[in-house]
C-alpha positions as CSV (number, residue, x, y, z in Angstrom):
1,X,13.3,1.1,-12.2
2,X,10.4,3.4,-11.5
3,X,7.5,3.2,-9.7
4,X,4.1,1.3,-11.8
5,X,1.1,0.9,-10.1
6,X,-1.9,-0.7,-11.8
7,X,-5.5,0.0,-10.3
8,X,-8.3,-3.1,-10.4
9,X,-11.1,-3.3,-8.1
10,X,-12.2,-7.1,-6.2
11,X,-15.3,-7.2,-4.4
12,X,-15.5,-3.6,-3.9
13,X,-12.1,-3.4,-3.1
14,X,-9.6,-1.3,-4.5
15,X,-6.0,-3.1,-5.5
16,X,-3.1,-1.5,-6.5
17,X,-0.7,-3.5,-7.8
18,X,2.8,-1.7,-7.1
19,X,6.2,-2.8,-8.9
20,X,9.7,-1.3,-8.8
21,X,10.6,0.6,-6.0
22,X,9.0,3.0,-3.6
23,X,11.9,5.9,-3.2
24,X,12.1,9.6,-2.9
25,X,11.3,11.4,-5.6
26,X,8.8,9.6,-8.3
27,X,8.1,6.5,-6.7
28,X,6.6,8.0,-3.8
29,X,4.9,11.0,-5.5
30,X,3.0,8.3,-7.7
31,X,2.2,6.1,-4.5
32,X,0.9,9.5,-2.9
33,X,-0.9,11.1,-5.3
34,X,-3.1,7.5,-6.3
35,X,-3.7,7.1,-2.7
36,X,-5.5,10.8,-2.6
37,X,-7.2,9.9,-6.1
38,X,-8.7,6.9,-4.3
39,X,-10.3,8.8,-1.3
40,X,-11.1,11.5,-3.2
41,X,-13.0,9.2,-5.5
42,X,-14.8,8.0,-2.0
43,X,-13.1,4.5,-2.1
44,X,-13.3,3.2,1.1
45,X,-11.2,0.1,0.9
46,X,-7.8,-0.1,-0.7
47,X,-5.6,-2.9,-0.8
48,X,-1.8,-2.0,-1.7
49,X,-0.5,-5.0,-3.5
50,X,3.6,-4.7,-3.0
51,X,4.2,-8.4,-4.0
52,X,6.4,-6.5,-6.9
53,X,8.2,-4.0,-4.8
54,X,11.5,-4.8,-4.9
55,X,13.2,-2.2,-3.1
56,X,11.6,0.8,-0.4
57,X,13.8,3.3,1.2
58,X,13.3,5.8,4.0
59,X,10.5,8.0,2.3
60,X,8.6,5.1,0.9
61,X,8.2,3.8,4.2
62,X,6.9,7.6,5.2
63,X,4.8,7.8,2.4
64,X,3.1,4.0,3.3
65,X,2.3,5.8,7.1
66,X,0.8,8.7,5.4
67,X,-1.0,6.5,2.8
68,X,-2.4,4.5,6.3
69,X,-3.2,7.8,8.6
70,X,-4.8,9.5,5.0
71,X,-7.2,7.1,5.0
72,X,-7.8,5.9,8.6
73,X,-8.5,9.4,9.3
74,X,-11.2,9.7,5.8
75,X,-13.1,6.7,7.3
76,X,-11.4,4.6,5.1
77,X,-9.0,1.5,5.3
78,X,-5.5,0.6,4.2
79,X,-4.2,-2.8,3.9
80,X,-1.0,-4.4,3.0
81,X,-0.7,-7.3,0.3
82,X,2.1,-10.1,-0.6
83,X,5.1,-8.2,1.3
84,X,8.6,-9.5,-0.5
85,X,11.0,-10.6,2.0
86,X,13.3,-7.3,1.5
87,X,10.1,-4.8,2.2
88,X,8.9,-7.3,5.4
89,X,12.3,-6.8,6.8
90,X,12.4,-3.0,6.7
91,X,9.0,-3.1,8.4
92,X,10.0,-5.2,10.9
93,X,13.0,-3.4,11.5
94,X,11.1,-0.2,11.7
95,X,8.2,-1.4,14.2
96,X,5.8,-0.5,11.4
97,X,4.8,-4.0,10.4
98,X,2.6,-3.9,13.7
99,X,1.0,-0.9,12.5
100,X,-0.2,-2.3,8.9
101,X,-2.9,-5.1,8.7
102,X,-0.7,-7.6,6.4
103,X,-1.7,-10.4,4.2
104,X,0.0,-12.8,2.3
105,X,-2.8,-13.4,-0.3
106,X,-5.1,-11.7,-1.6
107,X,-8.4,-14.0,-1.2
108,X,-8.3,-13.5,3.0
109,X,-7.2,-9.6,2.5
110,X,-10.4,-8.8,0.3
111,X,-12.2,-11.2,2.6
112,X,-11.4,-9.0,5.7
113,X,-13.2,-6.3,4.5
114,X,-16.5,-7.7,4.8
């Protein structure tokens, strides 16, 4: 199953709802390219939804970093949504979940961006 990712904005925030799987190839082009979209666009504030996500391999996890650094170093902020327990345990595994700010719904993840 490929990658979908559906764009709505909260509050001023970006969401991307992401299903399927984030893998090399596709998946992680999309993820990429809508990323670059965003800050292009100026969005400052993007919220990647991965509540859907039901599998992410080696390059999804690089192309997450690279989504994160992207923005942090546009002035802009990345933030993690509704982790399944599959994607939380790859993060954990691979140190990164301290990198991401992580929320587990998405009232209090739009909220910290005030």
């Amino acid at each position: 199953m490929a990658l979908t990712i559906a764009s709505r904005e909260v509050d001023g925030v970006t969401v991307l709802d992401l299903g399927g799987r984030i893998t090399l190839g596709e998946g992680s082009v999309q993820l990429r390219e809508a990323i670059r979209d965003l800050i292009s666009k100026g969005s400052k504030s993007t919220l990647l939804n991965l509540s859907d996500v039901n599998y992410i391999d080696s390059s999804g996890l690089g192309e997450l970093v690279s989504a994160y650094t992207t923005s942090k170093n546009q002035g802009a902020s990345l933030k993690l949504l509704g982790l399944t327990k599959k994607v939380k345990d790859v993060l954990q595994l691979t140190k990164l979940y301290t990198v991401f700010d992580i929320y587990d719904d998405e009232a209090s993840a739009i909220a910290s961006y005030k």
